[in-house]
N, C-alpha and C positions, 0 to 999 in steps of 0.2 A: 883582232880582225880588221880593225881599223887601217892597220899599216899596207894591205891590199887598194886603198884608196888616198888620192890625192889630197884628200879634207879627211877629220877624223870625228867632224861634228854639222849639220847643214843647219843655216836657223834661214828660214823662207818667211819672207813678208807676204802678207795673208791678201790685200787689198790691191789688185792689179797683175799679181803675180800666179795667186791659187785662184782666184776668184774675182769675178766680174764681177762687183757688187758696185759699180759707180750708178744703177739704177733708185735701188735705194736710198745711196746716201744722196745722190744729186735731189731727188724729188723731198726729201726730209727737208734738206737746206731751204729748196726753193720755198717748202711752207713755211720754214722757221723766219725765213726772211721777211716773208709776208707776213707774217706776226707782228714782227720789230719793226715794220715801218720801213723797212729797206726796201728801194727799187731787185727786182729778180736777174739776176745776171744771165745774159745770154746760156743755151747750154753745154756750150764749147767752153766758156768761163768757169759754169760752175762745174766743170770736168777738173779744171787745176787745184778744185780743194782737196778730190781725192784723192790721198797719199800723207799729205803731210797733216801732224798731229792739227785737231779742228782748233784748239782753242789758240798756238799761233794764227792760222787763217783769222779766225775773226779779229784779234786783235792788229793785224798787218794788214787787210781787207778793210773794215770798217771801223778803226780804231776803239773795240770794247775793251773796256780794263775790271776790271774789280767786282761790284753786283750786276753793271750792263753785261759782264764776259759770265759773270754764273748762272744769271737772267736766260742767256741765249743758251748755254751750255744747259739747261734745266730743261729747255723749250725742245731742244733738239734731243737730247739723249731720251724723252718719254716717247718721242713719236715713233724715235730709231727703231726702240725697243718693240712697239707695238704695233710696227708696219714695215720698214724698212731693211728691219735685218737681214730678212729673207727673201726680200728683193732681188736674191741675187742668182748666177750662172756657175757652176766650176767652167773655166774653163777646158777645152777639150784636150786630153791627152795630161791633163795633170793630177787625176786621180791613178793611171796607171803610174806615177812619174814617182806618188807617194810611197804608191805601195810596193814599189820596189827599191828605194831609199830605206822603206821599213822593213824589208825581205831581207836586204843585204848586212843588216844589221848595226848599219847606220845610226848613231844619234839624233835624234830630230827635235828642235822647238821650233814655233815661230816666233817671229820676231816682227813685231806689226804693232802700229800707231792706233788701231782700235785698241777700243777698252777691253778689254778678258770677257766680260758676260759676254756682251753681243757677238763679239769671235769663237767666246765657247757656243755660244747658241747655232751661229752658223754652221761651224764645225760639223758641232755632233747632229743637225739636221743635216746635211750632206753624207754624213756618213765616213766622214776624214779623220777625226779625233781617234778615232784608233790606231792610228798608224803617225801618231806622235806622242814621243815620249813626254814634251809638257808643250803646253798650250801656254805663251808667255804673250802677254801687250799691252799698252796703257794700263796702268790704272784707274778704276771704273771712277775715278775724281778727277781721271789724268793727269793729277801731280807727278805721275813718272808716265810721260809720255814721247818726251823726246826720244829719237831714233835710239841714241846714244845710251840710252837712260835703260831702254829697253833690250839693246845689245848687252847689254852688263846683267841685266836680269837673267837671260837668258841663259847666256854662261855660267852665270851660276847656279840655276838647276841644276842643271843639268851635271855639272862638276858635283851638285850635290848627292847627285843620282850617282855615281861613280863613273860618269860616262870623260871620256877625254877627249880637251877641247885645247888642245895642244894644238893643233890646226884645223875650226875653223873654219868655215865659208858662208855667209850670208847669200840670199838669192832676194833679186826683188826686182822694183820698176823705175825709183827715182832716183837723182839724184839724194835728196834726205838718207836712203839705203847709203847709199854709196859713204857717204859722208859718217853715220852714224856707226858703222864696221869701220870706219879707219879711224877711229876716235880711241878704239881697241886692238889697233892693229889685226881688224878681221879681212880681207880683202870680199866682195863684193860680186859675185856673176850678174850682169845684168840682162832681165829678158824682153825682147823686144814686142809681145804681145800684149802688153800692161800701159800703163797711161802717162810712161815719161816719153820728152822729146829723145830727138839725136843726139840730142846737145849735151843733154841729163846722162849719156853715157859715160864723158869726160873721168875718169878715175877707174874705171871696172876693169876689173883682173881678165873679162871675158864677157862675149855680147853671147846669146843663146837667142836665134829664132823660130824657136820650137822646143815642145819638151824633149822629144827626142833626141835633138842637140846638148839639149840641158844634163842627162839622162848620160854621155856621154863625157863633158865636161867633169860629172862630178864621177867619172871613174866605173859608170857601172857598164856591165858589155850589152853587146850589143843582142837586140830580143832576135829569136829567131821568126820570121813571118812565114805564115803557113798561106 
């Protein structure tokens, strides 16, 4: 069925792409900061953590390494868990985008620098987890959190599942996407409603300003409107 489409596998980054969740995670930060003694970065600043895996930010932000980087990572993951996760928005137009990715019989994971729980949590409160075949992202220690780390994971679900992933497409907002699908030769859609610059387009097979657009890129027709 595959071979009707451009891609024969979609893995979608969860944080900027499916979901506005920069509420939560920004407010968690700003407390965990305030814990550790850190000044609170403007909220345009603490907009640039979302996206990319947290434990390089703090260690590239405030230089934590070793117990300060597990200290903070311990701080932040309990609050995530019990206030933030669900801080969040689907964006508009990407729950129909899902479910017809899953209509058409599409392979679907995600491919997201959150940890698994809190992306499963979000998920299946939103009511999206249905309409993916696995739910892939950091691990909840985020020792596999790199983009790259988590592209490979994904793939291989899903190749486990019998699904084929001969061609591939990632969907997301940053540059990290971008970069982390051509680590495996995945190429990259990038959408422009999510929290990368213009700049962060640099590499993408394709810009989508809309799901509708998106919806179209990855091959599926067009809806008919009543």
């Amino acid at each position: 069925m595959s071979d009707k489409f451009p891609y024969s596998a979609v893995l979608f980054d969860l944080d900027g792409t499916i979901a506005d969740s920069a509420p939560g995670i920004t407010s968690t930060l700003a407390s965990t900061l305030q814990q550790l003694g850190h000044p609170v970065p403007a909220p345009a600043q603490l907009l640039e953590w979302v996206g990319p895996p947290l434990p390089e930010s703090f260690t590239r932000r405030l230089g934590l390494v070793g117990d300060d980087l597990d200290y903070a990572m311990a701080l932040y993951r309990r609050e995530y868990l019990a206030r933030g996760a669900l801080d969040s928005v689907i964006f508009p137009g990407m729950e129909d985008l899902l479910r017809r990715v899953h209509e058409a019989g599409l392979p679907v994971s995600t491919a997201t620098s959150k940890p698994e729980t809190p992306a499963t949590l979000m998920l299946d409160h939103f009511g999206l987890s249905r309409y993916l075949d696995v739910i892939t992202g950091a691990s909840d220690d985020e020792k596999r959190g790199a983009k790259a780390d988590v592209v490979e994971e994904a793939l291989h679900r899903l190749s486990a599942r019998g699904a084929d992933v001969s061609r591939p497409v990632l969907v997301g907002d940053r540059h990290h996407d971008i970069d982390g699908g051509a680590a495996h030769g995945v190429p990259t859609i990038f959408v422009e409603w999510g929290y990368g610059s213009v700049e962060e387009q640099a590499g993408a097979i394709a810009v989508a300003s809309d799901p509708d657009e998106l919806a179209l890129l990855l091959g599926l027709p067009a809806q008919t409107r009543r």
